[in-house]
C-alpha positions as CSV (number, residue, x, y, z in Angstrom):
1,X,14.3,34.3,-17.2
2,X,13.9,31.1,-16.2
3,X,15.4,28.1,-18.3
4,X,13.7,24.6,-18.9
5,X,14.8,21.9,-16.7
6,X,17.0,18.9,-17.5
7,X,15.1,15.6,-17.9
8,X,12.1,17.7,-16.6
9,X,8.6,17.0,-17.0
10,X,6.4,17.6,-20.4
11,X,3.1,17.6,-19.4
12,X,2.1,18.8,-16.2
13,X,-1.6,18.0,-14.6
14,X,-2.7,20.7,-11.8
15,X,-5.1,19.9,-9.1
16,X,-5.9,23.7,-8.1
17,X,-7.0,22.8,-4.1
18,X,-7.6,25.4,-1.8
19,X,-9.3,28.4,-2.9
20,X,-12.2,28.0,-0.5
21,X,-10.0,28.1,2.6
22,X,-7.6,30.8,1.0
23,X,-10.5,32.8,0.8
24,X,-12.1,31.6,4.4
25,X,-8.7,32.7,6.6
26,X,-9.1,36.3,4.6
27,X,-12.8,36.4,5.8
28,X,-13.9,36.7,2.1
29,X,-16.8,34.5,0.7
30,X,-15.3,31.5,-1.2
31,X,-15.7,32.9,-4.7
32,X,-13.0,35.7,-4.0
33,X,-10.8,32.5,-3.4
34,X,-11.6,31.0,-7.3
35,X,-11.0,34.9,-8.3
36,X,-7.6,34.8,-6.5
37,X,-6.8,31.1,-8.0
38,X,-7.7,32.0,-11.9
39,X,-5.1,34.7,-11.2
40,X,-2.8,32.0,-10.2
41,X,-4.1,30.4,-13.0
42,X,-2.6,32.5,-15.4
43,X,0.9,33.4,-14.0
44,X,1.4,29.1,-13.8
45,X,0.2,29.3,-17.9
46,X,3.1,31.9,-18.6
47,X,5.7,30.3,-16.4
48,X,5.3,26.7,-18.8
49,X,6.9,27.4,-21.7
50,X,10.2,29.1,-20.2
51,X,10.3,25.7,-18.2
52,X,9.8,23.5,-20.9
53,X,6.5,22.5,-20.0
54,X,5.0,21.7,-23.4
55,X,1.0,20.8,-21.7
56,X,-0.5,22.1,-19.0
57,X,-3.6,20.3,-17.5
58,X,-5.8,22.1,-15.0
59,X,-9.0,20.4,-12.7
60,X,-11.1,23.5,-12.9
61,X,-14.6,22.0,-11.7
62,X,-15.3,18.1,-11.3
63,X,-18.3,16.3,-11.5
64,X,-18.3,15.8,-7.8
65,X,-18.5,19.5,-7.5
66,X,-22.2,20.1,-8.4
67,X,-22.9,19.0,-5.1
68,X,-21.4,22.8,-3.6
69,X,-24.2,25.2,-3.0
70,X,-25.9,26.5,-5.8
71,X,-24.3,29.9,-5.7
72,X,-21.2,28.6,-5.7
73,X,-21.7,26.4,-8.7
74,X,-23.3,29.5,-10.3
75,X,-20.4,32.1,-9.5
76,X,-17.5,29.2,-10.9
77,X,-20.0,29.0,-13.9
78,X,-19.9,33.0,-14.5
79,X,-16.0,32.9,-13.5
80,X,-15.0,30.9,-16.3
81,X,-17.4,32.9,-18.6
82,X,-15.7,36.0,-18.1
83,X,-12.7,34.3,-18.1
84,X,-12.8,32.5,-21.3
85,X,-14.1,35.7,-23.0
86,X,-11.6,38.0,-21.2
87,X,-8.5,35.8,-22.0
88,X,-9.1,34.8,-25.5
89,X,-7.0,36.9,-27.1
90,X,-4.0,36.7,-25.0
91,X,-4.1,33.2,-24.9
92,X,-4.0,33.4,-28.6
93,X,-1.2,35.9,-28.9
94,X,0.7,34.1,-26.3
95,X,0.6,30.5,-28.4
96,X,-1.8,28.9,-26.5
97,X,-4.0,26.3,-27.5
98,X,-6.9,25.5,-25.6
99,X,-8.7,22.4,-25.2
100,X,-11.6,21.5,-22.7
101,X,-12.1,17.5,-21.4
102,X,-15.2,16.7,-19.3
103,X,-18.9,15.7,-20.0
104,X,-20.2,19.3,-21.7
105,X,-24.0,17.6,-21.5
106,X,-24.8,19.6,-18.5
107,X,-22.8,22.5,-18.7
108,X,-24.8,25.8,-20.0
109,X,-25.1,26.0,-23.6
110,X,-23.8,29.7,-23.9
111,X,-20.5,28.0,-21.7
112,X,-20.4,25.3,-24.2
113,X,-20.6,27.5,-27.3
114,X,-17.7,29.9,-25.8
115,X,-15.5,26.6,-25.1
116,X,-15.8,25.4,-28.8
117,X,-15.0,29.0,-29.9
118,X,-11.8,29.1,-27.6
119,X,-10.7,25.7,-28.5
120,X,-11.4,26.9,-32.5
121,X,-9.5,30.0,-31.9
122,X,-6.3,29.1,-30.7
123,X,-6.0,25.7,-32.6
124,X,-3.3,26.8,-34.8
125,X,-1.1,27.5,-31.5
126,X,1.8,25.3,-30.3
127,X,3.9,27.0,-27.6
128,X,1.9,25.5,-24.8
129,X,-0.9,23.0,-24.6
130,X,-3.4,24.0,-22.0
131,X,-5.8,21.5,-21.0
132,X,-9.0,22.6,-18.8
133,X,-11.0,19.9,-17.2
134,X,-14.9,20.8,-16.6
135,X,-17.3,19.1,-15.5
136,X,-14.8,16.1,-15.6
137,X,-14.2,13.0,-13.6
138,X,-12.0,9.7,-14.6
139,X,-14.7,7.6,-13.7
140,X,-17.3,9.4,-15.8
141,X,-14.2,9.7,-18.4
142,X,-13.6,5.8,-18.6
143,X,-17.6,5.2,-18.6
144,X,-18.6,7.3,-21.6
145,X,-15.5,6.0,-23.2
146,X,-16.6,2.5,-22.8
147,X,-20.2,3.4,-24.1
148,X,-18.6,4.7,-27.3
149,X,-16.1,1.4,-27.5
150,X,-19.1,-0.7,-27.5
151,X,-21.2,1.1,-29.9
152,X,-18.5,0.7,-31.9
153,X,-18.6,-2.9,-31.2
154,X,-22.1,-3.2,-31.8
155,X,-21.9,-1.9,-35.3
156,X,-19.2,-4.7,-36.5
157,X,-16.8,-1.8,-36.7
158,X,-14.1,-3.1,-34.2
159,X,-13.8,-7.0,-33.1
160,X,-14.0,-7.3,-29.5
161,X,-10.4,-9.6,-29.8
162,X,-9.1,-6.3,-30.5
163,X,-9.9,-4.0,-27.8
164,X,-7.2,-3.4,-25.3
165,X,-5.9,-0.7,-23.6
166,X,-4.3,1.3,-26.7
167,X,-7.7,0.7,-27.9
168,X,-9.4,2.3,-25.2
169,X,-7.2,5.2,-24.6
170,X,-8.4,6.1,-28.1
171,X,-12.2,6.4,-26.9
172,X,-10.7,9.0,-23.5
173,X,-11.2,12.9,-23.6
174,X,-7.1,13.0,-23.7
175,X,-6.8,10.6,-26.6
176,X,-4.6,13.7,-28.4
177,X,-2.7,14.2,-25.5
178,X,0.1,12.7,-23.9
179,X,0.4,10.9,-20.9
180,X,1.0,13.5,-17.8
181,X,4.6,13.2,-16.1
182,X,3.6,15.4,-13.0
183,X,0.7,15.6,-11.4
184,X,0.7,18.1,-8.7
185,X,-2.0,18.5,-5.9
186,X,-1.9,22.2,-3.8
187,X,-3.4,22.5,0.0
188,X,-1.9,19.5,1.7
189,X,-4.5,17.1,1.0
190,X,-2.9,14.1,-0.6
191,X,-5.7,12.7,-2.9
192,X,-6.2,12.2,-6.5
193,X,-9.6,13.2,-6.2
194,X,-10.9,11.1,-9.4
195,X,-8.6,13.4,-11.6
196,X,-6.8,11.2,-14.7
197,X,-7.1,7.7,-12.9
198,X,-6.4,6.3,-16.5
199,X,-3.6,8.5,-17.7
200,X,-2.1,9.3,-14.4
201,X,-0.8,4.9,-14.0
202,X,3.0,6.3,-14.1
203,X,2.6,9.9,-13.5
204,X,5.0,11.2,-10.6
205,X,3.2,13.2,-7.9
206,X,3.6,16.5,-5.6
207,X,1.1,16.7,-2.8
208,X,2.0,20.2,-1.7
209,X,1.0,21.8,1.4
210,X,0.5,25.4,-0.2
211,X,-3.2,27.0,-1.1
212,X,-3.9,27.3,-5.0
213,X,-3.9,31.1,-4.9
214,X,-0.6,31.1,-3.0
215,X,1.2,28.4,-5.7
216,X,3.7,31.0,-7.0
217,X,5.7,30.4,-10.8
218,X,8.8,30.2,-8.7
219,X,6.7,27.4,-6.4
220,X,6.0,25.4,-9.7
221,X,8.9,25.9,-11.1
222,X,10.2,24.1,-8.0
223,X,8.0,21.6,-8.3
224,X,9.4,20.9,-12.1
225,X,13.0,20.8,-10.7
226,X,12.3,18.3,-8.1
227,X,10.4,15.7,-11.1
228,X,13.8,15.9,-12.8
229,X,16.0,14.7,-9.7
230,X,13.8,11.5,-9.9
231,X,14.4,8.8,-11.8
232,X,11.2,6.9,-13.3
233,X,11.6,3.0,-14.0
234,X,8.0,2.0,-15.3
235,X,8.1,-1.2,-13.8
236,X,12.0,-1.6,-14.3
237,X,14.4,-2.2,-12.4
238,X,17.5,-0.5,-12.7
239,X,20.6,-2.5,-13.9
């Protein structure tokens, strides 16, 4: 069993690159590779706890990625259909809560109504915070965050003298969550791909040159050992 690491991170943020060209090198179609990451997926969810990783954050589909062919948007669509009605229960008998971030406007309504139901579910959970952005971007975060700062502005319910950045962080998808530590990228592109621009200001990051479905625990867990061999100033110097 695997232990949790010294001064390692709490909250970990995912950005789950490469399935397409996993899938591409096998000679499978590019949906086989989003079928080989949710796998991955799942043994990363598992690993967490026995590392100390309190909240998991993973960028399932972005708002950028409507702009992939239309059966590609539709397959990810049915993926995380089945999946959210296939792992419901273990994800509750494991201690999982689940929460979803992103603009659920556009999503499907029958998606939408199995989201609330997961997030409903396993609300009472506590072992591990798992985070799934869909149909989320920071930019699109930060904008509909802003529109509901200045209704509230507009009603005479917050002075304008009073909004700063605690303020605003209140108005974000993550305004329950903390902060990410980590943020790790797979598939050697080193990008943040509009993914937590707000939360992410002092977050450490891993660009790492592995494909999504090939991200192992132990690779993670590696990841989470390395983020505790740094030391993180905020600004600071050190004395």
């Amino acid at each position: 069993m695997t232990h949790p690491v010294k001064n390692g991170p709490r909250h970990v943020a995912c950005i789950m690159d490469g399935n397409g060209r996993w899938a591409a090198a096998r000679g499978k179609p590019r949906l086989a590779g989003h079928h080989a990451g949710a796998k991955r997926c799942k043994e990363i969810v598992r690993a967490c706890p026995d590392l100390g990783v309190t909240h998991l954050t993973i960028f399932a589909f972005s708002t950028e990625n409507w702009r992939r062919t239309q059966s590609e948007v539709a397959g990810l669509m049915s993926l995380f259909r089945r999946y959210i009605q296939s792992e419901a229960r273990e994800l509750l008998a494991a201690g999982v809560r689940v929460r979803f971030i992103g603009d659920r406007v556009a999503l499907d309504p029958k998606l939408g109504r199995l989201m609330d139901e997961l997030e409903l579910l396993t609300s009472k959970n506590d072992r591990l915070n798992l985070t799934i952005a869909l149909n989320y971007g920071g930019r699109d975060e930060i904008g509909r965050a802003t529109k509901r700062l200045a209704a509230e502005v507009a009603a005479g319910r917050l002075c304008p003298n009073d909004v700063d950045e605690t303020v605003l962080a209140r108005f974000l998808d993550t305004h329950v969550l903390p902060d990410p530590d980590l943020v790790v990228r797979t598939s050697g592109e080193a990008r943040i791909s509009n993914f937590l621009l707000w939360q992410s200001a002092y977050a450490e990051y891993e660009f790492i040159d592995t494909l999504w479905p090939d991200f192992t625990a132990d690779r993670f867990a590696e990841a989470v050992a390395r983020f505790g061999e740094r030391e993180r100033r905020f600004g600071a110097v050190t004395a």
